[in-house]
C-alpha beads as a LAMMPS data file, in Angstrom:
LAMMPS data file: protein, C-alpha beads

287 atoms
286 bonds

1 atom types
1 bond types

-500.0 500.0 xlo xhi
-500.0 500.0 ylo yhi
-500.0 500.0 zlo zhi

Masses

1 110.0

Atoms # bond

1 1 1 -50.922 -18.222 -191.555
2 1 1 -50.342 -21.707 -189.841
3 1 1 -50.376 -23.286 -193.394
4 1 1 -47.644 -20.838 -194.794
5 1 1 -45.700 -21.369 -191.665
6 1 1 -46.124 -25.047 -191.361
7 1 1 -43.059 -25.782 -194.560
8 1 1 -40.603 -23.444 -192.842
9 1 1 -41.167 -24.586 -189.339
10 1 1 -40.674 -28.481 -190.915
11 1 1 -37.441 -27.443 -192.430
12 1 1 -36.448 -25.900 -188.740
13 1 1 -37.270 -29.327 -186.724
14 1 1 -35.582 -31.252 -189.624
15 1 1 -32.231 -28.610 -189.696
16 1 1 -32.339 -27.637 -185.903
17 1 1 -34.210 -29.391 -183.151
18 1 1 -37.701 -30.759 -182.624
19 1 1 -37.532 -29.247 -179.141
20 1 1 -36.327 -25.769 -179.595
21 1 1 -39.588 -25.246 -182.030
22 1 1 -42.187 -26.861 -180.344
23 1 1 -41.298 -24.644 -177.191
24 1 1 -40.261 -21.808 -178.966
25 1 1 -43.663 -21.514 -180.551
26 1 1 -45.413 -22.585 -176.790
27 1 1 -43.687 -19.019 -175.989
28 1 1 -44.452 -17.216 -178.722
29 1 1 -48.133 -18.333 -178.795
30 1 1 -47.899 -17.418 -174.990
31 1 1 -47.196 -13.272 -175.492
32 1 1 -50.018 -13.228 -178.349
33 1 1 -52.320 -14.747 -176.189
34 1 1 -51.863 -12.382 -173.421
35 1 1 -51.681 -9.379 -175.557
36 1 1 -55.162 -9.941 -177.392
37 1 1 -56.466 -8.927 -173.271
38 1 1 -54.281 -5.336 -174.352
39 1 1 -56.890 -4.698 -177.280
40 1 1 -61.012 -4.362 -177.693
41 1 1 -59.789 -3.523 -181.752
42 1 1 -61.271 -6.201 -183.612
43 1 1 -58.695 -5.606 -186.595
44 1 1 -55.516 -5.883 -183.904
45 1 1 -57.752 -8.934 -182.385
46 1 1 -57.457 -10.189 -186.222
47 1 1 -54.050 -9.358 -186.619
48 1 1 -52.784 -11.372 -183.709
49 1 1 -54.732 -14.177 -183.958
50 1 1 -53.832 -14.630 -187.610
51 1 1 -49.902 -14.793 -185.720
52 1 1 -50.822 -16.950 -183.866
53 1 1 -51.060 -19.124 -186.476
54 1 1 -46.930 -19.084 -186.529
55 1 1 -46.392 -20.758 -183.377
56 1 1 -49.276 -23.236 -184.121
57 1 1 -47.803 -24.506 -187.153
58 1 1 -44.966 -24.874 -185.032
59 1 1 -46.406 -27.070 -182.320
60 1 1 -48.344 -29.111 -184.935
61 1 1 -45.203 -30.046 -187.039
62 1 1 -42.404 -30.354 -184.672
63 1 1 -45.278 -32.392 -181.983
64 1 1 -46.205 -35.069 -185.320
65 1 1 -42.243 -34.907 -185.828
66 1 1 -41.559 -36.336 -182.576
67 1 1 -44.310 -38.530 -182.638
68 1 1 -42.831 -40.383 -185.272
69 1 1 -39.398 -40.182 -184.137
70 1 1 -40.881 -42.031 -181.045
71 1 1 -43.239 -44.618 -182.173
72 1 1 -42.112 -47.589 -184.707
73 1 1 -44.011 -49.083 -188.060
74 1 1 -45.750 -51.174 -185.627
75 1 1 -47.180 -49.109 -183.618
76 1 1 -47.178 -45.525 -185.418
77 1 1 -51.014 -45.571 -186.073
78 1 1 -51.332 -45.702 -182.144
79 1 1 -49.175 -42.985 -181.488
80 1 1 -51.335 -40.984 -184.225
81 1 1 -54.075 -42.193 -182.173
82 1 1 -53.299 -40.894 -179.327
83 1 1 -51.984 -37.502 -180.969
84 1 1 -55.435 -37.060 -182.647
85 1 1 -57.995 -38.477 -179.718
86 1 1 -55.541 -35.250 -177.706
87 1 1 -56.100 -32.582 -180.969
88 1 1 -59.723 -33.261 -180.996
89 1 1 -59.943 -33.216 -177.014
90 1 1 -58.320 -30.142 -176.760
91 1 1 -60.576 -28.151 -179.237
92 1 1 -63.565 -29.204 -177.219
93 1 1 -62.400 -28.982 -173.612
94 1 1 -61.363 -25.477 -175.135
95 1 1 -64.548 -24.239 -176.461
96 1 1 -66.120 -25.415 -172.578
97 1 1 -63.178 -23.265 -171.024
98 1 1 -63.611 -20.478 -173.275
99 1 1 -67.527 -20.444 -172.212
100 1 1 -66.694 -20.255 -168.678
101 1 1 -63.771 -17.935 -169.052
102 1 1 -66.276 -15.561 -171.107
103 1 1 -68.790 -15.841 -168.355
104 1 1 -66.454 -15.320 -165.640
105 1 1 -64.733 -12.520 -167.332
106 1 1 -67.947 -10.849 -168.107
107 1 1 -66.877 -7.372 -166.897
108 1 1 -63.230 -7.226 -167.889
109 1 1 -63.015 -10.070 -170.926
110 1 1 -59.345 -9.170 -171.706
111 1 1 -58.483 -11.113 -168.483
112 1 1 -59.866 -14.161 -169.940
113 1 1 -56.784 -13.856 -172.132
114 1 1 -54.386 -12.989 -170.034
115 1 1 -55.486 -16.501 -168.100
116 1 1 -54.915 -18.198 -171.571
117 1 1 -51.298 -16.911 -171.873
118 1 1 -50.554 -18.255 -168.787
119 1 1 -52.107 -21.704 -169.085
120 1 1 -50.160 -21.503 -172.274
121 1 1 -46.683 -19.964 -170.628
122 1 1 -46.928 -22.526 -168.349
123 1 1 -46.523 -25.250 -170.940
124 1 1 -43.570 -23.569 -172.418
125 1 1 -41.678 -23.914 -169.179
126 1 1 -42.550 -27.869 -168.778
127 1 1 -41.728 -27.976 -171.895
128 1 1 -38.166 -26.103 -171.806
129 1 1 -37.664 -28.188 -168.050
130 1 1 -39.033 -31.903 -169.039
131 1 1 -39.465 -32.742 -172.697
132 1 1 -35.847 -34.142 -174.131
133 1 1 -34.948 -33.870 -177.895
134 1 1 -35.622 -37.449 -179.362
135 1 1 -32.837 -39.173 -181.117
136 1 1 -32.986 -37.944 -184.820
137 1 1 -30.513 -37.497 -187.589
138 1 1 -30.119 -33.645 -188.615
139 1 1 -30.954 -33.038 -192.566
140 1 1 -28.897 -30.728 -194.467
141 1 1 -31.441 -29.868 -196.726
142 1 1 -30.744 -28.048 -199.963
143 1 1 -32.758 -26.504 -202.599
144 1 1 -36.404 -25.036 -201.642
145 1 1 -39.369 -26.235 -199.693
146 1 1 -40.441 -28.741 -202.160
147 1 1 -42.332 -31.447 -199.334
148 1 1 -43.165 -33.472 -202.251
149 1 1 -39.734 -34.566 -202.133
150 1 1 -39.960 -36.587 -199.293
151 1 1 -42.992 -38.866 -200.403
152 1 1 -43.193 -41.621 -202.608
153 1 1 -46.616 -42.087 -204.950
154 1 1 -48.329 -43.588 -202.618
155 1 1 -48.120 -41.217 -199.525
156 1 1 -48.960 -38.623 -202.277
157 1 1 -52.286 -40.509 -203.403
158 1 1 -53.471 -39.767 -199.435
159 1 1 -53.085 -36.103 -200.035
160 1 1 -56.602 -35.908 -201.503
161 1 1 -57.950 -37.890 -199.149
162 1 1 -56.889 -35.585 -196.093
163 1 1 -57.805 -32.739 -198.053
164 1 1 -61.312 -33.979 -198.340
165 1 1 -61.279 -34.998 -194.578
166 1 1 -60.318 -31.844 -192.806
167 1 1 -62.662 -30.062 -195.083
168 1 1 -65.096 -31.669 -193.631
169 1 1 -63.881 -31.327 -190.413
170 1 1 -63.899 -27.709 -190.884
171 1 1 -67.701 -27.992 -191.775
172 1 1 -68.046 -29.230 -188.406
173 1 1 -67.760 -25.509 -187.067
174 1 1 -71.576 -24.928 -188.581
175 1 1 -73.067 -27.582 -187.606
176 1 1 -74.590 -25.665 -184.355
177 1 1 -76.481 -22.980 -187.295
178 1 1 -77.461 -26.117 -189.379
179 1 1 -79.250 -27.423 -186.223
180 1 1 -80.911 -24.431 -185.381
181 1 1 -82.536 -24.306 -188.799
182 1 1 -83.800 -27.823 -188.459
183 1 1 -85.485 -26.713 -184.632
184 1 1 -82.369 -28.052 -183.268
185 1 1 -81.859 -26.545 -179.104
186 1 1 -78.292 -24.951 -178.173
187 1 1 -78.287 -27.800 -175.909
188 1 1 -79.395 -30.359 -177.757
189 1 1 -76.432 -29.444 -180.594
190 1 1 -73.803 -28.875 -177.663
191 1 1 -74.862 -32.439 -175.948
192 1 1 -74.577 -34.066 -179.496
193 1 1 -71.297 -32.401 -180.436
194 1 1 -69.909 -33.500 -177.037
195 1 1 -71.056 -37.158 -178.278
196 1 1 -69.401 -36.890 -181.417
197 1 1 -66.332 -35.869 -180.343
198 1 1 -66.017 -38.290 -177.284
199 1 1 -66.942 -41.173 -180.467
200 1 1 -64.285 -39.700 -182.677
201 1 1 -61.636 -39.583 -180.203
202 1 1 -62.159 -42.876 -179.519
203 1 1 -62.201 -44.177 -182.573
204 1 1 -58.659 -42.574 -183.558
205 1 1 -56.631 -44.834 -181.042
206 1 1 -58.384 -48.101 -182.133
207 1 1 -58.149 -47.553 -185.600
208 1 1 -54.866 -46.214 -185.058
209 1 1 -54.030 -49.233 -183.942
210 1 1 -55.615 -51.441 -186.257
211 1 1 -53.730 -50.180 -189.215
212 1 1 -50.854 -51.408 -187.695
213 1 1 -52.302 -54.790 -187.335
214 1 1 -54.345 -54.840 -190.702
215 1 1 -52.509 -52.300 -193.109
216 1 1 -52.594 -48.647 -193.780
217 1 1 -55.134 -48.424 -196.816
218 1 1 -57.714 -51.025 -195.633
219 1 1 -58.404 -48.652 -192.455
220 1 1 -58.834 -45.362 -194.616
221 1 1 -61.943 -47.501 -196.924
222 1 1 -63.279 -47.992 -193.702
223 1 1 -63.302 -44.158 -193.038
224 1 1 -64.047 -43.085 -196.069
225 1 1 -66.901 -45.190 -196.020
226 1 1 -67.899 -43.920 -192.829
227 1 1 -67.308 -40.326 -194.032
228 1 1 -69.784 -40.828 -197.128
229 1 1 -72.474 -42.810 -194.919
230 1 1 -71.972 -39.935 -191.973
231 1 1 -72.958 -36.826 -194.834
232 1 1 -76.120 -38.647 -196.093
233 1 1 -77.320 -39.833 -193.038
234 1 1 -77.068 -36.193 -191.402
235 1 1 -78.697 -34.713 -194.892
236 1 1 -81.744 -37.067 -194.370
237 1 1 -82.012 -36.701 -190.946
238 1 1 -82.534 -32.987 -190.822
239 1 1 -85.226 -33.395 -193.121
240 1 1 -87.280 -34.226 -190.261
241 1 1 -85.349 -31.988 -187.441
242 1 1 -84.032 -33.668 -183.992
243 1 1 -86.647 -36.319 -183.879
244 1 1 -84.916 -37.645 -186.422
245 1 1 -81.324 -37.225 -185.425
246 1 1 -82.339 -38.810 -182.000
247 1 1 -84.061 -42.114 -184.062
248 1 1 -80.826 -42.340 -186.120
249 1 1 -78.329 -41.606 -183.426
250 1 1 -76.549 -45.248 -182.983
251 1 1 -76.236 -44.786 -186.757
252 1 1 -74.787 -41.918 -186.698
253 1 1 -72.044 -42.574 -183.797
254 1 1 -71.289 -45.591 -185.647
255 1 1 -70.425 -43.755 -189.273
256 1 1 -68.428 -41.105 -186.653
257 1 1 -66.182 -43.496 -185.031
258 1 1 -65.852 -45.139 -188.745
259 1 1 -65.421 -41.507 -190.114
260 1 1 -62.373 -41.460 -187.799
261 1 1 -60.266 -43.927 -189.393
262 1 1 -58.421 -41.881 -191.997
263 1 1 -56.510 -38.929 -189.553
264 1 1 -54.165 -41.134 -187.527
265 1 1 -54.525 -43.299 -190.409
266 1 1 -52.996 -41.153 -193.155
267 1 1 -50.442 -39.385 -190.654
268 1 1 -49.042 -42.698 -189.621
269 1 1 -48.325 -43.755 -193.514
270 1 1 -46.903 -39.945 -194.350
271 1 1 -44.670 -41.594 -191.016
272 1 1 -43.577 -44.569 -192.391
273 1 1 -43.132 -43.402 -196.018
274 1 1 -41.316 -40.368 -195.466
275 1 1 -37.556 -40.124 -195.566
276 1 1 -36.150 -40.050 -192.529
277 1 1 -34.078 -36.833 -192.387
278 1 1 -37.177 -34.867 -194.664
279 1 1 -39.919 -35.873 -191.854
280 1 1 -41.133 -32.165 -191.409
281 1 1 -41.976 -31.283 -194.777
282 1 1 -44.542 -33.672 -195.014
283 1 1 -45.922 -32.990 -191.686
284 1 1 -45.944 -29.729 -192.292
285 1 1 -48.011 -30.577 -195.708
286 1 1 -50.663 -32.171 -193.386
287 1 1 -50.664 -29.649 -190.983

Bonds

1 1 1 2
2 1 2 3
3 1 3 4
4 1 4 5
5 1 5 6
6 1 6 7
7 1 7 8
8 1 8 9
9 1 9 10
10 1 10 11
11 1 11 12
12 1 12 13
13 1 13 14
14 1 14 15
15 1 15 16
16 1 16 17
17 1 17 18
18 1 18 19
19 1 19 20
20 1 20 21
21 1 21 22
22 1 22 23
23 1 23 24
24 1 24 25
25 1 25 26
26 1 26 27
27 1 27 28
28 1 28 29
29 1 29 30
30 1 30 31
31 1 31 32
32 1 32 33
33 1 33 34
34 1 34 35
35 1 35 36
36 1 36 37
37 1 37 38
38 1 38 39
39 1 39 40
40 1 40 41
41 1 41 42
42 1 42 43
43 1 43 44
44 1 44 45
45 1 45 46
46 1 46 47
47 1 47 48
48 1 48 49
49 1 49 50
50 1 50 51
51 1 51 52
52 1 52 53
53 1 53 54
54 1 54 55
55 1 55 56
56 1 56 57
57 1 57 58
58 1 58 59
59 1 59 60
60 1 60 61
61 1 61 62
62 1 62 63
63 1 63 64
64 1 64 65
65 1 65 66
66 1 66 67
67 1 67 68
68 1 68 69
69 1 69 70
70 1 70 71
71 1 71 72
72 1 72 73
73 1 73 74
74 1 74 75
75 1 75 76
76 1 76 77
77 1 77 78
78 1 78 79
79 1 79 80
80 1 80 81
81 1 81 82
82 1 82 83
83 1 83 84
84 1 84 85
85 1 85 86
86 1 86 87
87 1 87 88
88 1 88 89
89 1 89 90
90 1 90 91
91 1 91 92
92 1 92 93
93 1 93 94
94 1 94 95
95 1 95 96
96 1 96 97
97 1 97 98
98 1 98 99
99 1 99 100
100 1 100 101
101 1 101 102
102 1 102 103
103 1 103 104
104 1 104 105
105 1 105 106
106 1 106 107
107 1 107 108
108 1 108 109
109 1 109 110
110 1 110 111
111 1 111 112
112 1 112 113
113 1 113 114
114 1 114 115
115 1 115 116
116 1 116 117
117 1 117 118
118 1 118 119
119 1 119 120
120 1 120 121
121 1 121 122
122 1 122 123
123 1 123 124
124 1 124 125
125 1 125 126
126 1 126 127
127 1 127 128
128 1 128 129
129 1 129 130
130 1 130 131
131 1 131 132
132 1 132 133
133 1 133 134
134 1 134 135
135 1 135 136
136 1 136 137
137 1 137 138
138 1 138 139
139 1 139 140
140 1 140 141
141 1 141 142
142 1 142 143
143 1 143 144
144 1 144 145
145 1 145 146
146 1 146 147
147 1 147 148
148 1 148 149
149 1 149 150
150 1 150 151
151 1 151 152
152 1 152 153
153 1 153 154
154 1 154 155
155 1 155 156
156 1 156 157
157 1 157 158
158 1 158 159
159 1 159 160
160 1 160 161
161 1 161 162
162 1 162 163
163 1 163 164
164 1 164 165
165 1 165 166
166 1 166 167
167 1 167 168
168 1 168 169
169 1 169 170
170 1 170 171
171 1 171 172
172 1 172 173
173 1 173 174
174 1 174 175
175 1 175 176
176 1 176 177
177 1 177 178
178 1 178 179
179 1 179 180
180 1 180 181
181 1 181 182
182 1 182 183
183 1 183 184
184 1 184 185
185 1 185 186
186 1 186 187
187 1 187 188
188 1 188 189
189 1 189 190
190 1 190 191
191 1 191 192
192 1 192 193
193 1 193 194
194 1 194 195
195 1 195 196
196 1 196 197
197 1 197 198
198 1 198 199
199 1 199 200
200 1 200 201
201 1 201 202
202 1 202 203
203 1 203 204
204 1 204 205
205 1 205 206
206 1 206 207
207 1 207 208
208 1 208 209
209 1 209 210
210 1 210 211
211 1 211 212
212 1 212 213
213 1 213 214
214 1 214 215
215 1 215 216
216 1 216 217
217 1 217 218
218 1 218 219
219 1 219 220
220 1 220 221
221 1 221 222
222 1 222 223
223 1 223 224
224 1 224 225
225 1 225 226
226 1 226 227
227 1 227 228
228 1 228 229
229 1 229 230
230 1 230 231
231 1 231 232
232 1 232 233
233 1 233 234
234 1 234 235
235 1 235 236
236 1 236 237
237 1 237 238
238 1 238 239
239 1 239 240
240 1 240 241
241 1 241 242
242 1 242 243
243 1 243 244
244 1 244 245
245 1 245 246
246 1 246 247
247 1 247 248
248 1 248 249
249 1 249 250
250 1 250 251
251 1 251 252
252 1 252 253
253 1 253 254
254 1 254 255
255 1 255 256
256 1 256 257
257 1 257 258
258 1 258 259
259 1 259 260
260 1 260 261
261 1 261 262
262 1 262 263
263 1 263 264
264 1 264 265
265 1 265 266
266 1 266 267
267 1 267 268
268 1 268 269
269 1 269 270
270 1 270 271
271 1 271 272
272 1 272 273
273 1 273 274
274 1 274 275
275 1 275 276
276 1 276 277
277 1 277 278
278 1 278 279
279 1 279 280
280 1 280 281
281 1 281 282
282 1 282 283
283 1 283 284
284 1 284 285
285 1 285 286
286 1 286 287
Protein backbone atom coordinates (compact mmCIF):
# COMPACT_ATOMS: atom_id res chain seq x y z
CA UNK A 1 0.00 0.00 0.00
CA UNK A 2 2.78 2.64 0.87
CA UNK A 3 4.37 1.86 -2.59
CA UNK A 4 1.03 2.48 -4.57
CA UNK A 5 0.49 5.54 -2.51
CA UNK A 6 3.96 6.88 -2.58
CA UNK A 7 3.40 8.41 -6.77
CA UNK A 8 0.14 10.09 -5.79
CA UNK A 9 1.24 11.52 -2.53
CA UNK A 10 4.58 12.94 -4.70
CA UNK A 11 2.29 14.53 -7.16
CA UNK A 12 0.29 16.15 -3.94
CA UNK A 13 3.63 17.74 -2.26
CA UNK A 14 4.73 18.78 -5.82
CA UNK A 15 0.88 20.34 -6.78
CA UNK A 16 -0.12 21.36 -3.13
CA UNK A 17 2.15 21.68 -0.15
CA UNK A 18 4.90 19.64 1.45
CA UNK A 19 3.31 20.52 4.79
CA UNK A 20 -0.31 19.84 4.40
CA UNK A 21 0.79 15.99 3.48
CA UNK A 22 3.31 15.24 5.77
CA UNK A 23 0.78 16.28 8.64
CA UNK A 24 -2.13 15.21 7.01
CA UNK A 25 -0.81 11.69 6.88
CA UNK A 26 0.75 12.22 10.84
CA UNK A 27 -3.24 12.42 11.42
CA UNK A 28 -4.39 9.95 9.45
CA UNK A 29 -1.75 7.40 10.62
CA UNK A 30 -2.85 8.72 14.14
CA UNK A 31 -6.85 7.33 13.99
CA UNK A 32 -5.49 3.88 12.45
CA UNK A 33 -3.21 3.51 15.08
CA UNK A 34 -5.66 3.98 17.77
CA UNK A 35 -8.33 2.00 16.17
CA UNK A 36 -6.19 -1.32 15.72
CA UNK A 37 -6.71 -1.17 20.13
CA UNK A 38 -10.84 -1.35 18.81
CA UNK A 39 -10.11 -4.91 17.20
CA UNK A 40 -8.56 -8.56 18.42
CA UNK A 41 -9.66 -9.55 14.36
CA UNK A 42 -6.52 -10.35 12.85
CA UNK A 43 -8.06 -9.70 9.23
CA UNK A 44 -9.35 -5.93 10.45
CA UNK A 45 -5.70 -5.84 12.26
CA UNK A 46 -4.53 -6.60 8.46
CA UNK A 47 -6.77 -4.34 6.93
CA UNK A 48 -5.67 -1.30 8.84
CA UNK A 49 -2.28 -1.79 8.95
CA UNK A 50 -2.11 -2.32 5.21
CA UNK A 51 -3.80 1.70 5.44
CA UNK A 52 -1.55 2.61 7.18
CA UNK A 53 0.63 2.30 4.58
CA UNK A 54 -1.24 5.61 2.98
CA UNK A 55 -0.14 8.02 5.43
CA UNK A 56 3.40 6.44 5.49
CA UNK A 57 4.02 6.96 1.98
CA UNK A 58 2.99 10.27 2.80
CA UNK A 59 5.47 11.12 5.53
CA UNK A 60 8.28 9.37 3.58
CA UNK A 61 7.81 11.48 0.34
CA UNK A 62 6.73 14.83 1.41
CA UNK A 63 9.71 14.43 4.67
CA UNK A 64 12.67 13.49 1.59
CA UNK A 65 10.79 16.43 -0.35
CA UNK A 66 11.61 18.89 2.18
CA UNK A 67 14.80 17.57 2.85
CA UNK A 68 15.92 18.51 -0.38
CA UNK A 69 14.16 21.66 -0.60
CA UNK A 70 16.33 22.48 2.53
CA UNK A 71 19.74 21.21 2.03
CA UNK A 72 22.02 22.38 -1.13
CA UNK A 73 24.36 20.14 -3.69
CA UNK A 74 26.89 20.58 -1.10
CA UNK A 75 25.58 19.34 1.56
CA UNK A 76 22.46 17.10 0.41
CA UNK A 77 24.24 13.75 1.25
CA UNK A 78 24.31 15.11 4.95
CA UNK A 79 20.89 15.97 5.12
CA UNK A 80 20.19 12.27 3.70
CA UNK A 81 22.39 11.38 6.45
CA UNK A 82 20.75 12.59 8.94
CA UNK A 83 17.21 11.56 7.41
CA UNK A 84 18.43 7.90 7.24
CA UNK A 85 20.70 7.59 10.69
CA UNK A 86 16.63 9.01 12.06
CA UNK A 87 14.64 6.12 9.65
CA UNK A 88 16.86 3.46 10.89
CA UNK A 89 16.73 4.85 14.63
CA UNK A 90 13.25 4.96 14.68
CA UNK A 91 12.59 1.29 13.54
CA UNK A 92 14.77 0.12 16.37
CA UNK A 93 13.88 2.41 19.26
CA UNK A 94 10.36 1.15 17.96
CA UNK A 95 10.73 -2.49 18.12
CA UNK A 96 12.30 -1.72 22.11
CA UNK A 97 8.99 0.38 22.72
CA UNK A 98 6.80 -2.06 21.21
CA UNK A 99 8.46 -4.83 23.66
CA UNK A 100 7.75 -2.82 26.61
CA UNK A 101 4.40 -1.59 25.49
CA UNK A 102 3.49 -5.45 24.88
CA UNK A 103 4.72 -6.28 28.31
CA UNK A 104 3.09 -3.52 29.99
CA UNK A 105 -0.10 -3.99 28.18
CA UNK A 106 -0.13 -7.62 28.91
CA UNK A 107 -3.77 -7.74 30.10
CA UNK A 108 -5.48 -5.24 27.84
CA UNK A 109 -2.89 -5.07 24.58
CA UNK A 110 -5.29 -2.78 22.61
CA UNK A 111 -4.09 0.03 24.97
CA UNK A 112 -0.68 -0.37 23.73
CA UNK A 113 -2.22 1.13 20.60
CA UNK A 114 -4.16 3.54 21.74
CA UNK A 115 -0.62 4.91 23.44
CA UNK A 116 0.81 4.72 19.81
CA UNK A 117 -1.94 6.99 18.35
CA UNK A 118 -1.21 9.39 20.71
CA UNK A 119 2.58 9.48 20.54
CA UNK A 120 1.68 9.70 16.91
CA UNK A 121 -1.32 12.53 17.33
CA UNK A 122 0.97 14.33 19.15
CA UNK A 123 3.35 14.78 16.25
CA UNK A 124 0.60 15.88 14.01
CA UNK A 125 -0.08 18.85 16.22
CA UNK A 126 3.82 19.99 16.36
CA UNK A 127 3.70 19.46 13.18
CA UNK A 128 0.44 21.59 12.18
CA UNK A 129 1.90 24.38 15.15
CA UNK A 130 5.88 24.46 14.24
CA UNK A 131 6.99 23.01 10.93
CA UNK A 132 6.70 25.97 8.06
CA UNK A 133 6.24 25.08 4.32
CA UNK A 134 9.81 25.47 2.73
CA UNK A 135 10.19 27.77 -0.17
CA UNK A 136 9.34 25.65 -3.33
CA UNK A 137 7.97 26.36 -6.74
CA UNK A 138 4.40 24.63 -7.29
CA UNK A 139 4.41 22.12 -10.51
CA UNK A 140 1.52 22.05 -12.70
CA UNK A 141 1.99 18.72 -13.69
CA UNK A 142 0.21 17.22 -16.67
CA UNK A 143 -0.15 13.88 -18.11
CA UNK A 144 0.11 10.67 -15.66
CA UNK A 145 2.41 9.55 -12.92
CA UNK A 146 5.24 8.76 -15.12
CA UNK A 147 8.37 9.50 -12.20
CA UNK A 148 10.69 8.52 -14.84
CA UNK A 149 10.14 11.82 -16.17
CA UNK A 150 11.91 13.63 -13.77
CA UNK A 151 15.35 11.69 -13.96
CA UNK A 152 18.01 11.82 -16.29
CA UNK A 153 20.06 8.31 -17.21
CA UNK A 154 22.05 8.48 -14.64
CA UNK A 155 19.69 8.88 -11.55
CA UNK A 156 17.88 6.00 -13.39
CA UNK A 157 21.10 3.65 -13.44
CA UNK A 158 20.77 3.95 -9.25
CA UNK A 159 17.35 2.47 -9.44
CA UNK A 160 18.81 -1.06 -9.43
CA UNK A 161 21.07 -0.37 -7.04
CA UNK A 162 18.40 0.73 -4.32
CA UNK A 163 16.35 -2.01 -5.38
CA UNK A 164 19.04 -4.44 -4.49
CA UNK A 165 19.75 -2.48 -1.20
CA UNK A 166 16.42 -2.34 0.50
CA UNK A 167 15.98 -5.91 -0.45
CA UNK A 168 18.43 -6.62 1.57
CA UNK A 169 17.43 -4.50 4.11
CA UNK A 170 14.23 -6.24 4.19
CA UNK A 171 16.21 -9.56 4.76
CA UNK A 172 17.32 -7.97 7.80
CA UNK A 173 13.80 -8.79 9.44
CA UNK A 174 15.05 -12.74 9.57
CA UNK A 175 18.04 -12.43 10.66
CA UNK A 176 16.85 -13.19 14.48
CA UNK A 177 15.43 -17.04 12.87
CA UNK A 178 18.77 -17.33 10.89
CA UNK A 179 20.58 -16.97 14.28
CA UNK A 180 18.61 -19.26 16.09
CA UNK A 181 19.38 -22.00 13.59
CA UNK A 182 23.07 -21.39 13.89
CA UNK A 183 22.65 -21.71 18.18
CA UNK A 184 22.39 -18.06 18.07
CA UNK A 185 20.62 -16.63 21.90
CA UNK A 186 17.56 -14.04 21.63
CA UNK A 187 20.00 -11.92 23.31
CA UNK A 188 22.87 -12.47 21.68
CA UNK A 189 20.87 -11.58 18.09
CA UNK A 190 19.05 -8.52 19.86
CA UNK A 191 22.63 -7.18 21.34
CA UNK A 192 24.12 -7.67 17.75
CA UNK A 193 21.22 -6.09 15.89
CA UNK A 194 21.42 -3.14 18.33
CA UNK A 195 25.26 -3.01 17.11
CA UNK A 196 24.44 -3.03 13.65
CA UNK A 197 22.11 -0.54 13.62
CA UNK A 198 23.99 1.96 15.97
CA UNK A 199 27.13 1.17 13.00
CA UNK A 200 24.73 1.82 10.18
CA UNK A 201 23.33 4.91 11.46
CA UNK A 202 26.48 6.16 11.83
CA UNK A 203 27.80 5.46 8.87
CA UNK A 204 24.84 7.26 6.85
CA UNK A 205 25.84 10.88 8.08
CA UNK A 206 29.59 10.41 7.29
CA UNK A 207 29.16 8.98 4.10
CA UNK A 208 26.48 11.29 3.54
CA UNK A 209 28.75 13.70 3.83
CA UNK A 210 31.54 12.43 2.00
CA UNK A 211 29.72 12.25 -1.24
CA UNK A 212 29.46 15.71 -1.10
CA UNK A 213 33.12 16.12 -0.70
CA UNK A 214 34.23 13.14 -3.02
CA UNK A 215 31.25 12.59 -5.56
CA UNK A 216 28.06 10.70 -5.64
CA UNK A 217 29.13 7.33 -7.43
CA UNK A 218 32.55 6.81 -5.74
CA UNK A 219 30.58 6.51 -2.24
CA UNK A 220 27.94 3.90 -3.60
CA UNK A 221 31.34 1.36 -4.84
CA UNK A 222 32.22 1.77 -1.45
CA UNK A 223 28.77 0.38 -0.30
CA UNK A 224 28.29 -1.89 -2.65
CA UNK A 225 31.44 -3.29 -1.82
CA UNK A 226 30.60 -3.37 1.66
CA UNK A 227 27.18 -4.90 0.83
CA UNK A 228 28.87 -7.93 -1.14
CA UNK A 229 31.74 -8.39 1.62
CA UNK A 230 28.80 -8.03 4.53
CA UNK A 231 26.60 -11.30 2.71
CA UNK A 232 29.69 -13.59 2.50
CA UNK A 233 31.14 -12.84 5.58
CA UNK A 234 27.70 -13.54 7.49
CA UNK A 235 27.26 -16.88 5.12
CA UNK A 236 30.70 -18.15 6.42
CA UNK A 237 30.33 -17.15 9.70
CA UNK A 238 27.24 -19.11 10.53
CA UNK A 239 28.91 -22.04 9.38
CA UNK A 240 30.43 -22.21 12.66
CA UNK A 241 27.44 -20.47 14.82
CA UNK A 242 28.19 -17.31 17.25
CA UNK A 243 31.72 -18.26 17.97
CA UNK A 244 32.25 -17.31 14.81
CA UNK A 245 30.23 -14.17 14.43
CA UNK A 246 31.94 -12.96 17.73
CA UNK A 247 35.76 -13.77 16.03
CA UNK A 248 34.62 -11.87 12.89
CA UNK A 249 32.72 -9.08 14.52
CA UNK A 250 35.17 -5.90 13.75
CA UNK A 251 34.79 -7.35 10.24
CA UNK A 252 31.58 -7.37 10.15
CA UNK A 253 30.81 -3.71 11.68
CA UNK A 254 33.26 -2.55 9.28
CA UNK A 255 31.40 -4.07 5.89
CA UNK A 256 28.02 -2.53 7.90
CA UNK A 257 29.08 0.96 8.21
CA UNK A 258 30.58 0.44 4.46
CA UNK A 259 27.21 -1.30 3.55
CA UNK A 260 25.70 2.08 4.52
CA UNK A 261 27.04 4.21 1.93
CA UNK A 262 24.52 3.80 -0.87
CA UNK A 263 20.91 5.07 1.06
CA UNK A 264 21.74 8.72 1.73
CA UNK A 265 23.97 8.20 -1.08
CA UNK A 266 21.50 7.43 -3.87
CA UNK A 267 18.67 9.75 -2.30
CA UNK A 268 20.96 12.71 -2.34
CA UNK A 269 21.77 12.19 -6.32
CA UNK A 270 17.77 11.39 -7.09
CA UNK A 271 18.09 15.24 -5.11
CA UNK A 272 20.33 16.84 -7.20
CA UNK A 273 19.26 15.26 -10.52
CA UNK A 274 15.71 15.67 -10.28
CA UNK A 275 13.83 18.58 -11.75
CA UNK A 276 12.99 20.90 -9.49
CA UNK A 277 9.19 21.27 -9.70
CA UNK A 278 8.92 17.01 -10.34
CA UNK A 279 10.90 16.33 -6.87
CA UNK A 280 8.11 13.94 -5.49
CA UNK A 281 7.85 11.54 -8.14
CA UNK A 282 11.14 10.38 -7.72
CA UNK A 283 10.99 10.29 -4.06
CA UNK A 284 8.11 8.65 -4.15
CA UNK A 285 9.95 5.96 -6.62
CA UNK A 286 12.45 5.41 -3.71
CA UNK A 287 10.08 5.30 -1.16
Amino acid sequence: MEAVAALPAGRLCDTKSRKVVFAASLGFMALLMASIGLTRNIYAVASIHAVMGIGAAGVTVSTLTMVTDLTARDNRGAGMGAFDFADVGGYALGLIIGARLELFFSAHLGSAFFVTGLVVAFAFAVAVIVLKEPSHPHARLEGGLNPFKALDAQTKSTLPIWLGVTALLGMIFFLPRAFNRAGIGSGSTAGLLVLGVVVRGMGAIGFGALSDRIGRGRVILIGIFGLLGLLIVLSLSFEEGLHSVMRNLPILELLVLMASAPIPTILATVGDRAVLERRDPPWACAA
